[in-house]
DSSP file (Angstrom, degrees, kcal/mol; ACC not computed):
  #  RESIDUE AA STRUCTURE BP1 BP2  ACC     N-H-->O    O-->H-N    N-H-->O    O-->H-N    TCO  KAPPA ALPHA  PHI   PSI    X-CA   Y-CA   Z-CA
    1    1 A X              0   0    0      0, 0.0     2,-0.5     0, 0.0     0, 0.0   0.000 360.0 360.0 360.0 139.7    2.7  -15.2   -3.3
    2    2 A X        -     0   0    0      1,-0.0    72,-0.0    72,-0.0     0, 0.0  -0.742 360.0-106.7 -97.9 129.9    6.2  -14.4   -3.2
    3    3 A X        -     0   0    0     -2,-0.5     2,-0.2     1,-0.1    -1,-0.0  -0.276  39.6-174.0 -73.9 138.6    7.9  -11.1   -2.5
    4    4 A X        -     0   0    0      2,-0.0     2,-0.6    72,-0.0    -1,-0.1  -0.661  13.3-145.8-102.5 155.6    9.2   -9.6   -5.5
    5    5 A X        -     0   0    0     -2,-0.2     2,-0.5     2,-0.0    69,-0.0  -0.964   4.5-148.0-136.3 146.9   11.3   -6.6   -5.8
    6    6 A X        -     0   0    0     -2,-0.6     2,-0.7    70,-0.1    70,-0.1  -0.920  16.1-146.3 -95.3  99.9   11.1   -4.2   -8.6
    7    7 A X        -     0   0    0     -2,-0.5     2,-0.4     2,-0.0    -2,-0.0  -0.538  17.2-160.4-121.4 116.3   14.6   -2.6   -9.3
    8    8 A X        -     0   0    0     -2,-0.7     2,-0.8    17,-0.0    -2,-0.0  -0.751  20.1-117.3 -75.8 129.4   14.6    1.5  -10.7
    9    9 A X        -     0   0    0     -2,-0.4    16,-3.0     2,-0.0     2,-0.5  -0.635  28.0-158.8 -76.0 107.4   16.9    3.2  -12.2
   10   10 A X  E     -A   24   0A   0     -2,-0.8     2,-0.3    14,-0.2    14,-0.2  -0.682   7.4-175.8 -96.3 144.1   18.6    6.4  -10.5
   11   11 A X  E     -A   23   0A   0     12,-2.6    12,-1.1    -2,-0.5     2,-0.4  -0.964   0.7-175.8-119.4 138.8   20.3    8.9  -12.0
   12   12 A X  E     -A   22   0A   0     -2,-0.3     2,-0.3    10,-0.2    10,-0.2  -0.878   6.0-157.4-145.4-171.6   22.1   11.8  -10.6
   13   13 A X  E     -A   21   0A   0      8,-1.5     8,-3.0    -2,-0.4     2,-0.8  -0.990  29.0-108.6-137.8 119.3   23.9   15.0  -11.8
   14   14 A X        -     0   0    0     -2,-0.3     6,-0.3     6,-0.2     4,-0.2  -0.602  38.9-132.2 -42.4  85.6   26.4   17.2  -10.6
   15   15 A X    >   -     0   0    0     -2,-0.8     3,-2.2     4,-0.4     4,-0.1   0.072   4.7-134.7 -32.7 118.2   24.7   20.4   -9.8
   16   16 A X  T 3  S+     0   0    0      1,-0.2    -1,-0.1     2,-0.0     3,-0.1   0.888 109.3  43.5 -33.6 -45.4   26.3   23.6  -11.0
   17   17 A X  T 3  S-     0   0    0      1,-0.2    -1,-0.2     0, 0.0    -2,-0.1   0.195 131.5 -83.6 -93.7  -3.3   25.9   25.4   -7.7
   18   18 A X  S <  S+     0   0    0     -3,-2.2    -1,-0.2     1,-0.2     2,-0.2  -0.128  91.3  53.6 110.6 147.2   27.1   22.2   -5.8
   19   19 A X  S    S-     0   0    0     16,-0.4    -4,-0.4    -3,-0.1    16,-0.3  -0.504  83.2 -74.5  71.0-148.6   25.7   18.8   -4.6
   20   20 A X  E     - B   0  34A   0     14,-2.7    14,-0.9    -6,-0.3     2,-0.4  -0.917  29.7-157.0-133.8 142.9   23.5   16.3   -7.1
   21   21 A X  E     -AB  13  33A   0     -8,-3.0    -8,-1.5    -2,-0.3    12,-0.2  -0.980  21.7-173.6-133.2 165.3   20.2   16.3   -8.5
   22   22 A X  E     -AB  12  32A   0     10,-2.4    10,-1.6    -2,-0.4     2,-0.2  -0.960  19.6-163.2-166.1 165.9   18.8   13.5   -9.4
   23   23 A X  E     -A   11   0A   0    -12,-1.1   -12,-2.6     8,-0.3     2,-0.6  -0.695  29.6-114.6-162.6 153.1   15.6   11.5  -11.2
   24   24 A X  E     -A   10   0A   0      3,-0.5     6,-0.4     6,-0.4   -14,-0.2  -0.985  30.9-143.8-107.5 123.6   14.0    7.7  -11.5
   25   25 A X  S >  S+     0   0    0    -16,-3.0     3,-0.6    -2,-0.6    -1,-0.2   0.892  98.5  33.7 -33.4 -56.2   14.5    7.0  -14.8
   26   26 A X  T 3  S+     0   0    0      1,-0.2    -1,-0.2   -17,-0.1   -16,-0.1   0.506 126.5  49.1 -95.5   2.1   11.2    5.1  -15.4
   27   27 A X  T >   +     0   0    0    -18,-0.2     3,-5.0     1,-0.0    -3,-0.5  -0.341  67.2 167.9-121.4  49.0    9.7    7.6  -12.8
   28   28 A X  T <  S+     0   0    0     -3,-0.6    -3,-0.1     1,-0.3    -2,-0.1   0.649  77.8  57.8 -58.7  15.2   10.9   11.2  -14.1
   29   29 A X  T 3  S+     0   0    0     -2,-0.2    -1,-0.3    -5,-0.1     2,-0.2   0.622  86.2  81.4-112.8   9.5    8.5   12.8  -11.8
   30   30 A X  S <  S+     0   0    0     -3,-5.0    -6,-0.4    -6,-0.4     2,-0.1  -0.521  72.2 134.9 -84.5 173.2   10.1   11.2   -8.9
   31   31 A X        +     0   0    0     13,-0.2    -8,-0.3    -2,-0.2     2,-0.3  -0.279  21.6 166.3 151.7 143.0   13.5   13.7   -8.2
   32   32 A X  E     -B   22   0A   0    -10,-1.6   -10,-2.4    -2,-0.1     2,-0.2  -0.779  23.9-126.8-153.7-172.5   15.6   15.4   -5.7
   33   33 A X  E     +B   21   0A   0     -2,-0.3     2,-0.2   -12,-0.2   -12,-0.2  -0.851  25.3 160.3-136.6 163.0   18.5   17.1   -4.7
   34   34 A X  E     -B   20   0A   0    -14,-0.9   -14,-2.7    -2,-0.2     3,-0.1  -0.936  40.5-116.8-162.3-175.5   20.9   16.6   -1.9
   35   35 A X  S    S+     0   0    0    -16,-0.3   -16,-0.4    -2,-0.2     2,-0.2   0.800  98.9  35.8 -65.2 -51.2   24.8   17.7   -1.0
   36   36 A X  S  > S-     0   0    0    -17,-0.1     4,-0.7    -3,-0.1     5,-0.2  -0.614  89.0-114.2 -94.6 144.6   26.2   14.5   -1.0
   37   37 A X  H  > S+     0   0    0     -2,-0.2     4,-2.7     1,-0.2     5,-0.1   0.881 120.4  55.0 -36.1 -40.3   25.4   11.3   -3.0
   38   38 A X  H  > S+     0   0    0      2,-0.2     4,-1.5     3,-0.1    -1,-0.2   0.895 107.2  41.2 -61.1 -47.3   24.2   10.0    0.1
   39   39 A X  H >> S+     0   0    0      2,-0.2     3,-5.4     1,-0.2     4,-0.9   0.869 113.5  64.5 -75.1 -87.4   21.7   12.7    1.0
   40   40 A X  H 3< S+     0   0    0     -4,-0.7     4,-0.4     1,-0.3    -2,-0.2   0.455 108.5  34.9  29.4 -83.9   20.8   12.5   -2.9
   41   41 A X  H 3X S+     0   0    0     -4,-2.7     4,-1.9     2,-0.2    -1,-0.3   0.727 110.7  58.9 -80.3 -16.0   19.6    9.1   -2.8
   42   42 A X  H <X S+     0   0    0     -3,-5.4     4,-3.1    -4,-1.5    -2,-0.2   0.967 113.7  45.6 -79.7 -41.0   17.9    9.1    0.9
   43   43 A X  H  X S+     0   0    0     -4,-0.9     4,-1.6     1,-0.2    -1,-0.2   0.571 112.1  49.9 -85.2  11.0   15.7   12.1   -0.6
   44   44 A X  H  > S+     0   0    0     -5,-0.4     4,-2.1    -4,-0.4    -1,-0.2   0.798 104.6  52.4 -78.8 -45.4   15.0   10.3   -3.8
   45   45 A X  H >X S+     0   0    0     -4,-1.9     4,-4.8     2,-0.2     3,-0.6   0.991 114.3  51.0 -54.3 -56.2   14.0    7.3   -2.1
   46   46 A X  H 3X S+     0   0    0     -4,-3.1     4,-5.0     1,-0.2    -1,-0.2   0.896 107.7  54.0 -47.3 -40.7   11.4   10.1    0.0
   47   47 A X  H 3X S+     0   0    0     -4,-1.6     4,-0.6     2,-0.1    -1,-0.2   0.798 109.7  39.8-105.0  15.2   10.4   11.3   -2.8
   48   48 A X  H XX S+     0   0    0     -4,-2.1     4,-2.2    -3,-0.6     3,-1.3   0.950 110.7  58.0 -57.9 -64.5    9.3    8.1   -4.5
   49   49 A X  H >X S+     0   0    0     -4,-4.8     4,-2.8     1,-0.2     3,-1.2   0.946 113.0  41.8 -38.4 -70.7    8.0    7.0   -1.6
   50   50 A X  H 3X S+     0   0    0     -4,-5.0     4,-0.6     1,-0.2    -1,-0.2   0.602 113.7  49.0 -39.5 -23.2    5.7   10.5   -1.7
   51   51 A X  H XX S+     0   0    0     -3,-1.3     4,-3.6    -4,-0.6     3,-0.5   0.838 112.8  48.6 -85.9 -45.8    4.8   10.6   -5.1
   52   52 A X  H <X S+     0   0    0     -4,-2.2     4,-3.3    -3,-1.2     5,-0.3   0.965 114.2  46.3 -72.0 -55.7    3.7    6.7   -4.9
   53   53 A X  H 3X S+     0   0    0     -4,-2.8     4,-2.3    -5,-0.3    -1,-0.2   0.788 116.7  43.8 -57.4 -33.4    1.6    7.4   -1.8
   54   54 A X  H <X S+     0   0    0     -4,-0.6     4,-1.8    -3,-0.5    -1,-0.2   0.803 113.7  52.4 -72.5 -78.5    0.0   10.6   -3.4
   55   55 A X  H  X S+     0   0    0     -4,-3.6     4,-4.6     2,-0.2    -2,-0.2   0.911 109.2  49.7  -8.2 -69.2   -0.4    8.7   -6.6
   56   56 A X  H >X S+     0   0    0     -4,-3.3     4,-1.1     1,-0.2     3,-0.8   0.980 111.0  46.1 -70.3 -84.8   -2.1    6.1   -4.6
   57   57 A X  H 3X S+     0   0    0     -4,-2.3     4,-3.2    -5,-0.3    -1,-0.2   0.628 111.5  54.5 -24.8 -34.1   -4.8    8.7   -2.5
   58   58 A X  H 3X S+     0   0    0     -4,-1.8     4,-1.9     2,-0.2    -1,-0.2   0.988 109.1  45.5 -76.5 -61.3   -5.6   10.4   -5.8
   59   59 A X  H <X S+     0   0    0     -4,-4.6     4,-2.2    -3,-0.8    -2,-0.2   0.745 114.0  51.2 -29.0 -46.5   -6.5    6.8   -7.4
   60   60 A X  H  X S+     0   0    0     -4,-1.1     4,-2.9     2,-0.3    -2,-0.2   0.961 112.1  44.4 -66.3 -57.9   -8.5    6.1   -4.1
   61   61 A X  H  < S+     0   0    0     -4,-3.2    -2,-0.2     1,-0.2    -1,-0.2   0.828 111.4  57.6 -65.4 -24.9  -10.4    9.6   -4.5
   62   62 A X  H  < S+     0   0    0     -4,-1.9    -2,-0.3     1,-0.2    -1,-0.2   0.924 119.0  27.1 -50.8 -65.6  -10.9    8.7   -8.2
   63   63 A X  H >< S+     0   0    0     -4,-2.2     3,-1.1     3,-0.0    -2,-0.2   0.611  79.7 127.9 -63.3 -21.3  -12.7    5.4   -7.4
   64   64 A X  T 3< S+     0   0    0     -4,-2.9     3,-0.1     1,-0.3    -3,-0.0  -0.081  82.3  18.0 -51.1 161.2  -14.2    5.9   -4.3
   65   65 A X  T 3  S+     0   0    0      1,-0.1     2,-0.3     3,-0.0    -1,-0.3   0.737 101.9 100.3  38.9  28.4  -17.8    5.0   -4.8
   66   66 A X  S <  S-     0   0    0     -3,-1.1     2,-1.0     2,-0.1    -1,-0.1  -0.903  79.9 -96.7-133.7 170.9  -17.6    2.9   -8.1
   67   67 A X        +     0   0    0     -2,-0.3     2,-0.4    -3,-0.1    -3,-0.1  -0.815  60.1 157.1-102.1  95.7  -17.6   -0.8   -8.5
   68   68 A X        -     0   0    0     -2,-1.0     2,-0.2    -5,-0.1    -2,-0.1  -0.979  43.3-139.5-140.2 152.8  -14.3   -1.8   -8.8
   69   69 A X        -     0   0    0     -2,-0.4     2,-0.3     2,-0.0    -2,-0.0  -0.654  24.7-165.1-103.1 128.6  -11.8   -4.9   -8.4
   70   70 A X        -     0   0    0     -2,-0.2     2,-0.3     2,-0.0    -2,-0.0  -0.946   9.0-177.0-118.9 148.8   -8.3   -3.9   -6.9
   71   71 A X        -     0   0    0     -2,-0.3     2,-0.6     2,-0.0    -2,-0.0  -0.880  25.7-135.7-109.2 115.4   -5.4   -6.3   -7.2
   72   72 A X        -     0   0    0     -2,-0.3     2,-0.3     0, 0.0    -2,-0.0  -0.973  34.8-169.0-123.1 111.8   -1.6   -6.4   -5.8
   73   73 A X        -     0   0    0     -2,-0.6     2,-0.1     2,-0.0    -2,-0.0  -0.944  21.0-127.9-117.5 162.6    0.2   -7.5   -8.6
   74   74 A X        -     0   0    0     -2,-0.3     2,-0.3   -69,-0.0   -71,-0.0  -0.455  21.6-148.9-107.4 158.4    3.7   -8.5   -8.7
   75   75 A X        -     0   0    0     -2,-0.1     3,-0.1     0, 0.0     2,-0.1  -0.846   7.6-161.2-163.5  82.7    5.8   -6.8  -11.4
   76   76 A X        -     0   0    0     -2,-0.3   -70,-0.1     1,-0.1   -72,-0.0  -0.247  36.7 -88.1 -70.9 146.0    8.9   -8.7  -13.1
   77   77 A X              0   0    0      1,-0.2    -1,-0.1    -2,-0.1   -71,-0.0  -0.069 360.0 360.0 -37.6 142.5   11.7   -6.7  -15.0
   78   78 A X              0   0    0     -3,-0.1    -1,-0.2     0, 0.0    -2,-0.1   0.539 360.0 360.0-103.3 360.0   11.1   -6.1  -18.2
């Protein structure tokens, strides 16, 4: 299978009080804050990562013990 990559949209904001906050469009529960643009996006990225991972455990405790078929599927742009 061939690695695919999945591309998000970020958005960010000028904060009143200073710095950025900022959101995955197609993920509004991902979202963080930073000073910089820079900082911004490294703690957006974290908290995607966290959300997914979180996500993922929840799913696990949700199935555990049931008969079910898991899958890695590849996910083209829409």
């Amino acid at each position: 299978m061939e690695n695919s990559v999945q591309n998000f949209t970020a958005v960010f904001e000028q904060a009143e009080e200073g710095g950025y906050v900022c959101w995955i469009e197609e993920i509004p529960e991902a979202m963080s804050q930073g000073e910089n643009l820079n900082e911004a996006k490294s703690n957006l990225l974290d908290a995607l990562k966290l959300l997914m991972e979180t996500n993922r455990e929840q799913a696990e405790n949700n199935i555990s013990g049931r008969n079910v078929i898991k899958e890695i599927i590849p996910i083209s742009a829409i």
